[in-house]
N, CA, C and O atoms as a GROMACS GRO file, in nm:
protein
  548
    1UNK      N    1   0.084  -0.117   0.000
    1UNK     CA    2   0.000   0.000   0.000
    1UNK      C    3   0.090   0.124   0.000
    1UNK      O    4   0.190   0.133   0.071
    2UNK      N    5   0.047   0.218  -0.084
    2UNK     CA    6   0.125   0.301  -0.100
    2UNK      C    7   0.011   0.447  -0.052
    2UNK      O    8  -0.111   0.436  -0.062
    3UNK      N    9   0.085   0.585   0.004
    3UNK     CA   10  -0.029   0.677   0.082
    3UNK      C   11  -0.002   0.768   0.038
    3UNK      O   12   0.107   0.823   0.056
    4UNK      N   13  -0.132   0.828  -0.062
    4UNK     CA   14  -0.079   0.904  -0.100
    4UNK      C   15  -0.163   1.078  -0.055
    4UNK      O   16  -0.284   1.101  -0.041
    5UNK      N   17  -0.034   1.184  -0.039
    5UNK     CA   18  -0.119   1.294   0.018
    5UNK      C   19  -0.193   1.404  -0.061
    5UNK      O   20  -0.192   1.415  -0.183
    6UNK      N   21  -0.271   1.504   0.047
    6UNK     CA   22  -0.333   1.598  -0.063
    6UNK      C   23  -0.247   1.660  -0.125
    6UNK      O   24  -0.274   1.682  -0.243
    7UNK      N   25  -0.141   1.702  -0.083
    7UNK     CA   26  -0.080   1.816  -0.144
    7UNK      C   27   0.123   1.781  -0.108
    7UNK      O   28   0.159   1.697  -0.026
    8UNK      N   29   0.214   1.858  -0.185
    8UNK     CA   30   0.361   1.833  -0.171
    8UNK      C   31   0.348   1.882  -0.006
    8UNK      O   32   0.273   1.951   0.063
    9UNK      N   33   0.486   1.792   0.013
    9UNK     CA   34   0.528   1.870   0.154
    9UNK      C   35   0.686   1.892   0.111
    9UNK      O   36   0.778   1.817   0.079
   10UNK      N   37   0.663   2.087   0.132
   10UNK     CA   38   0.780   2.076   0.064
   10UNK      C   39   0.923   2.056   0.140
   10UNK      O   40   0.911   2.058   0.262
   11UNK      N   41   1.020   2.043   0.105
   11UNK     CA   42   1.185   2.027   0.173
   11UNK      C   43   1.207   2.141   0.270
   11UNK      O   44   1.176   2.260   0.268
   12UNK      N   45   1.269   2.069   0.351
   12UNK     CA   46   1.321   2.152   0.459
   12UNK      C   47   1.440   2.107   0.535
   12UNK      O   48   1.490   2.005   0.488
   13UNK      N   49   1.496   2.153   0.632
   13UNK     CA   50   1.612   2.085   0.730
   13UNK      C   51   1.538   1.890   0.784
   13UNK      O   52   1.583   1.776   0.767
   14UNK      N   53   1.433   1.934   0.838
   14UNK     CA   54   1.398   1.792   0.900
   14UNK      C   55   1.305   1.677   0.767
   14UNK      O   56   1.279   1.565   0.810
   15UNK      N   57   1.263   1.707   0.621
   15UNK     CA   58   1.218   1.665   0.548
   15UNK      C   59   1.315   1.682   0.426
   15UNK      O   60   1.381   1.782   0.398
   16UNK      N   61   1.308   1.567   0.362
   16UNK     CA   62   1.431   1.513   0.211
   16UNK      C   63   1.306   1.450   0.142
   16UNK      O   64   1.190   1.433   0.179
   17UNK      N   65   1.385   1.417   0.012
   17UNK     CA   66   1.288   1.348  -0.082
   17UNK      C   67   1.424   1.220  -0.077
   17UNK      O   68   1.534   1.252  -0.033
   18UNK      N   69   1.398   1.085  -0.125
   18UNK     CA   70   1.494   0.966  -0.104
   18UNK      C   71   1.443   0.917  -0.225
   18UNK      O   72   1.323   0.922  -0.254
   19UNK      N   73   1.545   0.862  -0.308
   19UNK     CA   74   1.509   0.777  -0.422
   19UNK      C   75   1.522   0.602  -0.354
   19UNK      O   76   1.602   0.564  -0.268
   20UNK      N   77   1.441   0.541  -0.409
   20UNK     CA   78   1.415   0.419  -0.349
   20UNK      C   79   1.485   0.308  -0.482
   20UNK      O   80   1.462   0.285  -0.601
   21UNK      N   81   1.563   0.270  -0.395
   21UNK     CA   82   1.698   0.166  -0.456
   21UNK      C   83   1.608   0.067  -0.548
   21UNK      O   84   1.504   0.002  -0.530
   22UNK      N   85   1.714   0.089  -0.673
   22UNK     CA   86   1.711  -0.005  -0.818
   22UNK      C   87   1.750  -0.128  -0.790
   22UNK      O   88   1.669  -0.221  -0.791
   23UNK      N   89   1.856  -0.140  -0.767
   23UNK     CA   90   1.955  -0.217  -0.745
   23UNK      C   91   1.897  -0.296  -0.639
   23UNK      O   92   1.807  -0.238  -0.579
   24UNK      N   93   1.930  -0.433  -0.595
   24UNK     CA   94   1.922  -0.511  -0.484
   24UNK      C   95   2.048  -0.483  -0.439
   24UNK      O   96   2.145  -0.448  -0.507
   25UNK      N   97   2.041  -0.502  -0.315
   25UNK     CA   98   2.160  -0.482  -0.205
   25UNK      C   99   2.258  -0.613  -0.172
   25UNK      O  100   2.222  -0.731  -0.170
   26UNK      N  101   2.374  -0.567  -0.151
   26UNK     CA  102   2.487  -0.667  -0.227
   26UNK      C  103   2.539  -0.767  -0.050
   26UNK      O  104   2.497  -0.698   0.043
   27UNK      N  105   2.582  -0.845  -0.019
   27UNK     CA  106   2.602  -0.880   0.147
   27UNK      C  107   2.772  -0.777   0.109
   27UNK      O  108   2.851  -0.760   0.017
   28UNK      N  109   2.748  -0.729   0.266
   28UNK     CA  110   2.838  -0.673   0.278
   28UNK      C  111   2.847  -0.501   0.290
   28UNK      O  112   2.920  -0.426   0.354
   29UNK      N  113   2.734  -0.482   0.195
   29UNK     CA  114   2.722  -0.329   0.184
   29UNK      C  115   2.654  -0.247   0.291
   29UNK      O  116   2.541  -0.256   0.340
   30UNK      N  117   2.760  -0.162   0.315
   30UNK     CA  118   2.712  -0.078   0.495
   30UNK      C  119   2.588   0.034   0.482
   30UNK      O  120   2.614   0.144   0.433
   31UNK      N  121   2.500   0.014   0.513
   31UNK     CA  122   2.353   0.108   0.528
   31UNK      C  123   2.358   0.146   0.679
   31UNK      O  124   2.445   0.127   0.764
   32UNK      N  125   2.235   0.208   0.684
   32UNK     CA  126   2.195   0.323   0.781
   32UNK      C  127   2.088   0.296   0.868
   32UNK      O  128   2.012   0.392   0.853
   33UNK      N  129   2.036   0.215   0.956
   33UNK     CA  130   1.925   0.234   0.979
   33UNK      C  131   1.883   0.307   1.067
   33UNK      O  132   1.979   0.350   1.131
   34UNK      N  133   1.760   0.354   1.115
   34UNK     CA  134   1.715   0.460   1.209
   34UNK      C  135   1.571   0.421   1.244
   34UNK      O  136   1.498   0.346   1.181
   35UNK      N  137   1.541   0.497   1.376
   35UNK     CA  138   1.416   0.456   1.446
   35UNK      C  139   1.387   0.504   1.583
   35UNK      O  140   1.471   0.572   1.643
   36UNK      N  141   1.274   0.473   1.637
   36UNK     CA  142   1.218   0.553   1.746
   36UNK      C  143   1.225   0.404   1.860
   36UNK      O  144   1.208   0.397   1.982
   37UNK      N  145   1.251   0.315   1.774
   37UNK     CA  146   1.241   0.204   1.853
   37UNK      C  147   1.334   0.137   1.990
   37UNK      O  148   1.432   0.191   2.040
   38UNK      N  149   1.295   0.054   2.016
   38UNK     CA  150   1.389   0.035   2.227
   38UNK      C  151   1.531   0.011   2.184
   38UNK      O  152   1.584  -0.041   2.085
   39UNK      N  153   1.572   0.067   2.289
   39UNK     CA  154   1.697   0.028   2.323
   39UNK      C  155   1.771  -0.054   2.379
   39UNK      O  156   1.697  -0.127   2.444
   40UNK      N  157   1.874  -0.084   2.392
   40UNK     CA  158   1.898  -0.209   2.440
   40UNK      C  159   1.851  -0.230   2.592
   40UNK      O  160   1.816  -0.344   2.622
   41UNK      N  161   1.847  -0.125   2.695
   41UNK     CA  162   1.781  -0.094   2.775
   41UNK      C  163   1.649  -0.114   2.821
   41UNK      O  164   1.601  -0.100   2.934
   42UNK      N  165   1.587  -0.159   2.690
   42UNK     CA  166   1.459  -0.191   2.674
   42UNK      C  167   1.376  -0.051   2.674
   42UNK      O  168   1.256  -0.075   2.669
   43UNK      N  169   1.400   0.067   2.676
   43UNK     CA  170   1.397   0.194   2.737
   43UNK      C  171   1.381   0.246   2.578
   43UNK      O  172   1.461   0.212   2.490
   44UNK      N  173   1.252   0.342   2.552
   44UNK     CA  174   1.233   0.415   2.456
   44UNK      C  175   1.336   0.535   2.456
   44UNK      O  176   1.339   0.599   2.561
   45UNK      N  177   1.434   0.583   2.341
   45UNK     CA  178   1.462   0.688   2.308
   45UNK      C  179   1.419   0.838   2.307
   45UNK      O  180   1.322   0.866   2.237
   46UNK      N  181   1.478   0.934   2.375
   46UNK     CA  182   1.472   1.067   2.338
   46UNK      C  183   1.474   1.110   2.243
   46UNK      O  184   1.374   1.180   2.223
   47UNK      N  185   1.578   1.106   2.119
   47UNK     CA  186   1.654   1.096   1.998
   47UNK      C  187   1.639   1.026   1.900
   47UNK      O  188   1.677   0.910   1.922
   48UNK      N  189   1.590   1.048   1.773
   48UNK     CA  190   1.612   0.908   1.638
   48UNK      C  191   1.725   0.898   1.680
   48UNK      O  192   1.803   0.993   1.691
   49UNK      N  193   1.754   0.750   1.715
   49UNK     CA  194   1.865   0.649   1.661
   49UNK      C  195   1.871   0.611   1.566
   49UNK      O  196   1.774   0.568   1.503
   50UNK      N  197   2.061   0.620   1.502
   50UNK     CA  198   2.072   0.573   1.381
   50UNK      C  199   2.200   0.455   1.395
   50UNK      O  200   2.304   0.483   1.454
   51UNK      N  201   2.183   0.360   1.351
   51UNK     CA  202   2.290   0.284   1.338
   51UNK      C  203   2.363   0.269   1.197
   51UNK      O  204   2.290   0.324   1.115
   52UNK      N  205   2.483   0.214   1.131
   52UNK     CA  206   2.553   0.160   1.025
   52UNK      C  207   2.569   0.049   1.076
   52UNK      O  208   2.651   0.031   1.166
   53UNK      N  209   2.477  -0.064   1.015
   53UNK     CA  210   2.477  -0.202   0.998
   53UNK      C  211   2.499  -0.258   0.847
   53UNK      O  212   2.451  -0.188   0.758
   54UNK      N  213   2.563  -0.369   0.811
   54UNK     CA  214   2.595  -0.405   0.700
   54UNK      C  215   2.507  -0.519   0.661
   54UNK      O  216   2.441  -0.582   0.745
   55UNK      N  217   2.506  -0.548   0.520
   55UNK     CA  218   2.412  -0.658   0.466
   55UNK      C  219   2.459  -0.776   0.496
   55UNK      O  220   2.579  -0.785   0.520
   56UNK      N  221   2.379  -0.886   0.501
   56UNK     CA  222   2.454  -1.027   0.542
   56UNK      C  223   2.343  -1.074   0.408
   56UNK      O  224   2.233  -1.042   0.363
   57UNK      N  225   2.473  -1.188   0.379
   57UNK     CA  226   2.396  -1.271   0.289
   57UNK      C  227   2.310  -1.380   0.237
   57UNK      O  228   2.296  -1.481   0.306
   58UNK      N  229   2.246  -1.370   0.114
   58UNK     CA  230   2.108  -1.427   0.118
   58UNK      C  231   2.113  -1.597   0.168
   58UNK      O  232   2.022  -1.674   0.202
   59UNK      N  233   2.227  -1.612   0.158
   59UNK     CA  234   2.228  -1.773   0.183
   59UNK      C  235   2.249  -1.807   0.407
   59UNK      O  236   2.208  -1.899   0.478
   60UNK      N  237   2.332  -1.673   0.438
   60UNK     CA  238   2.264  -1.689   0.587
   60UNK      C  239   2.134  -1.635   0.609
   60UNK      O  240   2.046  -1.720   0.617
   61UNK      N  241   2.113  -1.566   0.617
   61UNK     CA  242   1.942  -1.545   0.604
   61UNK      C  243   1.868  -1.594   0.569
   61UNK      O  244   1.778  -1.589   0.653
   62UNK      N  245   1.829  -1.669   0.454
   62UNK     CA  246   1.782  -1.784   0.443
   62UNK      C  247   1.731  -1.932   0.491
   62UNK      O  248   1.630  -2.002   0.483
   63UNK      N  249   1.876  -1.937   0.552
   63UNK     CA  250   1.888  -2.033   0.687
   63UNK      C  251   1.843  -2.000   0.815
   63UNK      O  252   1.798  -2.086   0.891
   64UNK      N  253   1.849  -1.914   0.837
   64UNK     CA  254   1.838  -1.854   1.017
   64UNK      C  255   1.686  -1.813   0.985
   64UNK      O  256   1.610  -1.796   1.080
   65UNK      N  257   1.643  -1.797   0.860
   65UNK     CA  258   1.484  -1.743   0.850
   65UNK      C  259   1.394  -1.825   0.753
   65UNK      O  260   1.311  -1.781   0.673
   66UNK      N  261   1.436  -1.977   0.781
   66UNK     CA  262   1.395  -2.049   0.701
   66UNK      C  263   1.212  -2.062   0.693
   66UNK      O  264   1.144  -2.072   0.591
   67UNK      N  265   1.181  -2.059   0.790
   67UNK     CA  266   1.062  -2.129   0.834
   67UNK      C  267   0.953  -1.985   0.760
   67UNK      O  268   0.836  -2.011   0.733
   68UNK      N  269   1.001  -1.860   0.738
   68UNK     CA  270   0.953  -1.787   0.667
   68UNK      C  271   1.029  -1.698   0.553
   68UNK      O  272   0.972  -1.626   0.471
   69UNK      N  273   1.134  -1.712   0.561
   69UNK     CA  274   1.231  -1.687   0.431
   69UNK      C  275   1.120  -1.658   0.302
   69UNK      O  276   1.028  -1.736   0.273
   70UNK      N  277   1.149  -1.532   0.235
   70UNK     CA  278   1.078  -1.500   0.090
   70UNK      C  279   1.182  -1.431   0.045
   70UNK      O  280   1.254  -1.362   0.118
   71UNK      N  281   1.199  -1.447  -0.088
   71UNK     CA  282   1.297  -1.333  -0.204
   71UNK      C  283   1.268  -1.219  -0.131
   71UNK      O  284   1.356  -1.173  -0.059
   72UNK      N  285   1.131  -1.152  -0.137
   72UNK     CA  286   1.144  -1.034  -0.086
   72UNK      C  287   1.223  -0.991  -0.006
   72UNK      O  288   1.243  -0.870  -0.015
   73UNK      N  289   1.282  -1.050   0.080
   73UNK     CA  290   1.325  -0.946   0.194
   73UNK      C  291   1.509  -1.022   0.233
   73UNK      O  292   1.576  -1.120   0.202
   74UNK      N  293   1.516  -0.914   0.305
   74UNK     CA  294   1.690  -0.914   0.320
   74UNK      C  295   1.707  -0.949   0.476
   74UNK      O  296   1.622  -0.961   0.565
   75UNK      N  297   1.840  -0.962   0.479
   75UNK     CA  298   1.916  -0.924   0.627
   75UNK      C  299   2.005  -0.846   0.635
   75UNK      O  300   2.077  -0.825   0.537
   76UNK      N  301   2.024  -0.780   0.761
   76UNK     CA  302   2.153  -0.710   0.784
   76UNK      C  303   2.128  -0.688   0.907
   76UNK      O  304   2.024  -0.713   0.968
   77UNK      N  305   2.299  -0.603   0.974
   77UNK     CA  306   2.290  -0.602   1.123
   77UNK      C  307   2.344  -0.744   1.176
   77UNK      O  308   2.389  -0.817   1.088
   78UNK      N  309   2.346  -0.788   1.293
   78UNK     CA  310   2.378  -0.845   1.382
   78UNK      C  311   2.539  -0.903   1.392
   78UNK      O  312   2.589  -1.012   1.421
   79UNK      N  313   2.597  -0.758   1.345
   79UNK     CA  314   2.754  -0.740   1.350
   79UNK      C  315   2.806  -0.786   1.546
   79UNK      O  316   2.737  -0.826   1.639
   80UNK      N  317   2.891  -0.767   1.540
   80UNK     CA  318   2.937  -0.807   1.712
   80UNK      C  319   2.926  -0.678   1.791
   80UNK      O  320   2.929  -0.684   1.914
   81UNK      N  321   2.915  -0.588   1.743
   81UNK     CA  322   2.897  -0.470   1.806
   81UNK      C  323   2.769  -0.444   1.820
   81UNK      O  324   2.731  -0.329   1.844
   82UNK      N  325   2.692  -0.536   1.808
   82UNK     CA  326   2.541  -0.566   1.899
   82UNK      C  327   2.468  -0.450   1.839
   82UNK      O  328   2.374  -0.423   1.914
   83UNK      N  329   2.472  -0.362   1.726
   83UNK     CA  330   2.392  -0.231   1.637
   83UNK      C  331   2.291  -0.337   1.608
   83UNK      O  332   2.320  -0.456   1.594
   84UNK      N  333   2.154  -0.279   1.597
   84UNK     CA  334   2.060  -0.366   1.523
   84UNK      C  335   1.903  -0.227   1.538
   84UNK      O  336   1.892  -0.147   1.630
   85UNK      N  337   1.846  -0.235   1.468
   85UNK     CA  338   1.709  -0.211   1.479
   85UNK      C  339   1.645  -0.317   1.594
   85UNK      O  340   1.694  -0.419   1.643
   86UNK      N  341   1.498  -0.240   1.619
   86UNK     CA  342   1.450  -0.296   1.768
   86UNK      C  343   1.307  -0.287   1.734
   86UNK      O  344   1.252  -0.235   1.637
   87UNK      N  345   1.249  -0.359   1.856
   87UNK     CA  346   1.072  -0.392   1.870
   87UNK      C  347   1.070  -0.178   1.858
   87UNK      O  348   1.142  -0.090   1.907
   88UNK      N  349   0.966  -0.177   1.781
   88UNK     CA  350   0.922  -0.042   1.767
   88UNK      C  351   1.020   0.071   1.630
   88UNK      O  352   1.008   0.193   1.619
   89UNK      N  353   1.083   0.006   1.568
   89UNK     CA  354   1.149   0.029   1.430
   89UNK      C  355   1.060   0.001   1.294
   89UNK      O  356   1.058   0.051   1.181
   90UNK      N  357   0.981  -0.110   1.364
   90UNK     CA  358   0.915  -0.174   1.203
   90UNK      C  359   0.890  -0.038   1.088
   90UNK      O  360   0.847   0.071   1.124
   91UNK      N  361   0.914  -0.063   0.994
   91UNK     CA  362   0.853   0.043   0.922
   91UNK      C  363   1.033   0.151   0.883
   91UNK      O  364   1.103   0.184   0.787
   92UNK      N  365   1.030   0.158   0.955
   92UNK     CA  366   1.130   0.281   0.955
   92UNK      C  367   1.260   0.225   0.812
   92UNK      O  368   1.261   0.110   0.768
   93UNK      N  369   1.324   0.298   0.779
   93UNK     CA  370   1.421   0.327   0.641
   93UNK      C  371   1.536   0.263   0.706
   93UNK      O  372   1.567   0.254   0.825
   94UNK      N  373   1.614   0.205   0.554
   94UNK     CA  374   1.735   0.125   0.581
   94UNK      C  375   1.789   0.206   0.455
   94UNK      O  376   1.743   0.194   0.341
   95UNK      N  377   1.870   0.272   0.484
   95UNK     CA  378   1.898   0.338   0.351
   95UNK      C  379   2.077   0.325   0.355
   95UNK      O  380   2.163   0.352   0.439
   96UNK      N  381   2.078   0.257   0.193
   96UNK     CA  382   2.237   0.220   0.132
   96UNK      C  383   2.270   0.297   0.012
   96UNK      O  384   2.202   0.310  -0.090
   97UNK      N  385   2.390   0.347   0.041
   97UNK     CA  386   2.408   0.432  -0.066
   97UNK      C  387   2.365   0.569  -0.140
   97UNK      O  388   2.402   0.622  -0.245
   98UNK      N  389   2.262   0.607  -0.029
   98UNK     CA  390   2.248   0.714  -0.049
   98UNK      C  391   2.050   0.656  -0.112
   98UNK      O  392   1.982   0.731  -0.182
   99UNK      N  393   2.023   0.581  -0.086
   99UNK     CA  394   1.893   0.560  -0.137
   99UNK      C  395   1.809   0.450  -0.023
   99UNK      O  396   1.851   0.374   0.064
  100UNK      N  397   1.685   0.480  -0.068
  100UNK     CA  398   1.596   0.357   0.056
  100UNK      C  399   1.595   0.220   0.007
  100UNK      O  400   1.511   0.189  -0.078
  101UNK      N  401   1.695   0.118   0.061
  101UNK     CA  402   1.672   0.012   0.022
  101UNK      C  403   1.616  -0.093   0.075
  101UNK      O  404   1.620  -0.203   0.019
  102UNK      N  405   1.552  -0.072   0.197
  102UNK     CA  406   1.478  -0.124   0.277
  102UNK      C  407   1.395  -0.083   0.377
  102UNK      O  408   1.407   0.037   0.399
  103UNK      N  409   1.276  -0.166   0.480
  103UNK     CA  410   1.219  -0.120   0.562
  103UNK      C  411   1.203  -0.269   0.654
  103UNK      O  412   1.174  -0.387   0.632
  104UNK      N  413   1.247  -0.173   0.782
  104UNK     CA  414   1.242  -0.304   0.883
  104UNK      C  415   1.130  -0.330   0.899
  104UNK      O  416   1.027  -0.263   0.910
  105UNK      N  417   1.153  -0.425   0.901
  105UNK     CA  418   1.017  -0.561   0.927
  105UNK      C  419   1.040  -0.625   1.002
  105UNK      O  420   0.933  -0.599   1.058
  106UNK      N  421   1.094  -0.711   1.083
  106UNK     CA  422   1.154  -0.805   1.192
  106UNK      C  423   1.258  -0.847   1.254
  106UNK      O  424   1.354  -0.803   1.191
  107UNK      N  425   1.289  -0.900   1.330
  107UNK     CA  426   1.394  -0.988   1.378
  107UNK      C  427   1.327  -1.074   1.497
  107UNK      O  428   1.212  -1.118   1.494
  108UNK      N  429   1.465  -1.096   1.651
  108UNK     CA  430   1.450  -1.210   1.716
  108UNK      C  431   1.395  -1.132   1.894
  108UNK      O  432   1.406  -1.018   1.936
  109UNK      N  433   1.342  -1.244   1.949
  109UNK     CA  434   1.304  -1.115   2.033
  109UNK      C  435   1.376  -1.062   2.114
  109UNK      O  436   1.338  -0.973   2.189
  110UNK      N  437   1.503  -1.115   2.110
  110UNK     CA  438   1.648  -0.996   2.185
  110UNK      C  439   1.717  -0.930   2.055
  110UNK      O  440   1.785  -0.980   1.966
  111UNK      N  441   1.682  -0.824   2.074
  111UNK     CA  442   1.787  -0.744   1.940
  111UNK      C  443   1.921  -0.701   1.988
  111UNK      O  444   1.960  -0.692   2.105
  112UNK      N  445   1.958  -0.686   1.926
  112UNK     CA  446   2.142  -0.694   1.871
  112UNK      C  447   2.203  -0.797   1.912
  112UNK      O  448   2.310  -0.766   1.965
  113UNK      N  449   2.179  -0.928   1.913
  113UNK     CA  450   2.267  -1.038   1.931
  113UNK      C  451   2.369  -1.077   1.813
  113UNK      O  452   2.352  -1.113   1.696
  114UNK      N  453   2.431  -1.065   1.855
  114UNK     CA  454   2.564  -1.095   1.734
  114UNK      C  455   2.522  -1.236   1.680
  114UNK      O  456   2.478  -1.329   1.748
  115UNK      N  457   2.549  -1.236   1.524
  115UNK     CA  458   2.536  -1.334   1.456
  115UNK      C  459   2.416  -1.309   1.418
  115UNK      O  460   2.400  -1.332   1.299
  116UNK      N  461   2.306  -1.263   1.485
  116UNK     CA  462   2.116  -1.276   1.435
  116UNK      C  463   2.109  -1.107   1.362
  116UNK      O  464   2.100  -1.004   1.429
  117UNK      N  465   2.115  -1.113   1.213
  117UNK     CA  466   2.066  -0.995   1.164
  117UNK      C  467   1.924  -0.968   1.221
  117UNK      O  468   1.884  -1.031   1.319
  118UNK      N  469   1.845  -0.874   1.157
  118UNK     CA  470   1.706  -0.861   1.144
  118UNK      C  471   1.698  -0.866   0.982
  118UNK      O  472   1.778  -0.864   0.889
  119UNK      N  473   1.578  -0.874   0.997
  119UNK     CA  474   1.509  -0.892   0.804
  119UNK      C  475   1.420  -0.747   0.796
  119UNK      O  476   1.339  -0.677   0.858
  120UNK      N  477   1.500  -0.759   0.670
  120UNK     CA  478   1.396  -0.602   0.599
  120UNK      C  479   1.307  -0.639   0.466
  120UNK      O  480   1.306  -0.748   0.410
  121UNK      N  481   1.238  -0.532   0.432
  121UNK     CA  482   1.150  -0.545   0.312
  121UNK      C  483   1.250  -0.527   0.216
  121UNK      O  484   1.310  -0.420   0.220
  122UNK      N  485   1.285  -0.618   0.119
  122UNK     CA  486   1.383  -0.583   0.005
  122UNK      C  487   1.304  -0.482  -0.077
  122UNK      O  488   1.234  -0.540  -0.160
  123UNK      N  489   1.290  -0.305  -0.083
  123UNK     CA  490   1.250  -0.219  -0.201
  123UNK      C  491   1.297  -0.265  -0.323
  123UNK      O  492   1.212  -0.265  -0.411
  124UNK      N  493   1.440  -0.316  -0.364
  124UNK     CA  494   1.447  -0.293  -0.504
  124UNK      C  495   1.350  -0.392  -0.579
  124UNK      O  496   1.336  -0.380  -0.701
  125UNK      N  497   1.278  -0.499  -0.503
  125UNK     CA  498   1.203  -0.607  -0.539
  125UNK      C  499   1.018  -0.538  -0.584
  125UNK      O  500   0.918  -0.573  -0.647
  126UNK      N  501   1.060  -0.441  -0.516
  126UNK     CA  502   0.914  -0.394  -0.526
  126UNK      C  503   0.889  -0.229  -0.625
  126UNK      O  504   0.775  -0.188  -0.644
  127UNK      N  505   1.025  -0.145  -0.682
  127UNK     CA  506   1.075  -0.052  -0.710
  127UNK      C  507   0.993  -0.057  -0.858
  127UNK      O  508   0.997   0.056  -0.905
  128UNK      N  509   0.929  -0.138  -0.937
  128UNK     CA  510   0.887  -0.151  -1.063
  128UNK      C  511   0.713  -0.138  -1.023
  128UNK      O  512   0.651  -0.112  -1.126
  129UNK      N  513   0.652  -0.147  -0.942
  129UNK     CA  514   0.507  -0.143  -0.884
  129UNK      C  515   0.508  -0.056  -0.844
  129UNK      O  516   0.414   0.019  -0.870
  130UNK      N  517   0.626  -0.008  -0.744
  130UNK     CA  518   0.559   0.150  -0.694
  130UNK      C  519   0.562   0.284  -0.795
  130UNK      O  520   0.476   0.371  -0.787
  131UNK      N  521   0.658   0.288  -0.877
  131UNK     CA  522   0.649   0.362  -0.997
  131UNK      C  523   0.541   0.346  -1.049
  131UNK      O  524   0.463   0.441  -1.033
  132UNK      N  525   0.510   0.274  -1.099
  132UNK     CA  526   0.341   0.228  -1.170
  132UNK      C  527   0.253   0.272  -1.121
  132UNK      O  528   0.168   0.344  -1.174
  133UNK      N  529   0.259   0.231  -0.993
  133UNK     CA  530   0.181   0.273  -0.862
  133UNK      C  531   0.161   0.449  -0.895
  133UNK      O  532   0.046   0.478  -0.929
  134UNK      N  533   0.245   0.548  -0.890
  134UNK     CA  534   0.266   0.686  -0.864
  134UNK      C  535   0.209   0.714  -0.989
  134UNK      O  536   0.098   0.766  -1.000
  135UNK      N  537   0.283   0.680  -1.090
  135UNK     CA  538   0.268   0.739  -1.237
  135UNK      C  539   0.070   0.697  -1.237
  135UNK      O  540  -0.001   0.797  -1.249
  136UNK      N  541   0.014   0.596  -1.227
  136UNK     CA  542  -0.101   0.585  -1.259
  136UNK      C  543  -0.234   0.657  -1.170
  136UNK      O  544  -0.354   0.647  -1.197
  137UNK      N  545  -0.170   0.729  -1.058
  137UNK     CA  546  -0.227   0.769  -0.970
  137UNK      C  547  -0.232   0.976  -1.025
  137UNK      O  548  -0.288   1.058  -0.952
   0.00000   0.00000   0.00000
């Protein structure tokens, strides 16, 4: 589902426009994620948190997310330095390279455990519908 508003909102310091990634995302490649979501503390944030977590690849993810594993969606995160998106992130931007190449969607129910990425919505999988989507609207 895509939402669409009455009118532009135009640019400012706290609002950007983001091009939403062509490309599928490669393991290895370092993104951005951010969110309002808990902390390791379990403790809601003052501040968007942003982390640099890297992609892990489709063949561990796959495995560790077998039981619901789809093309659609990716992993990244669960580097040893315990960075990860958290319960209350869902939704929020994973952006590589300067573009949105994902949106968290899940993980395990302790976040940042080393070794356990989280899974995102793979955009570049969906980047040919939402165009369609806009242009026909």
């Amino acid at each position: 589902m895509l939402i669409k508003l009455e009118e532009s909102v135009p640019p400012s310091d706290t609002i950007q426009d983001i091009s939403i990634a062509s490309q599928c995302p490669a393991a290895g490649d370092s993104c951005l994620v951010s969110g309002w979501g808990r902390l390791v503390n379990g403790r809601l944030p003052k501040v968007l948190q942003c982390v640099n977590i890297s992609v892990v690849s489709e063949e561990i993810c796959s495995e560790l997310y077998a039981h619901v594993y789809h093309p659609s969606m990716f992993c990244a995160g669960g580097g040893q330095d315990q960075k990860d998106s958290c319960h209350g992130d869902s939704g929020g931007p994973l952006v590589c390279n300067g573009s949105l190449q994902g949106l968290v969607s899940f993980g395990q129910a302790q976040c940042g455990q080393p070794y356990v990425p989280s899974v995102y919505t793979n955009l570049c999988k969906f980047a040919d519908w939402i165009q369609k989507t806009i242009q026909a609207s």
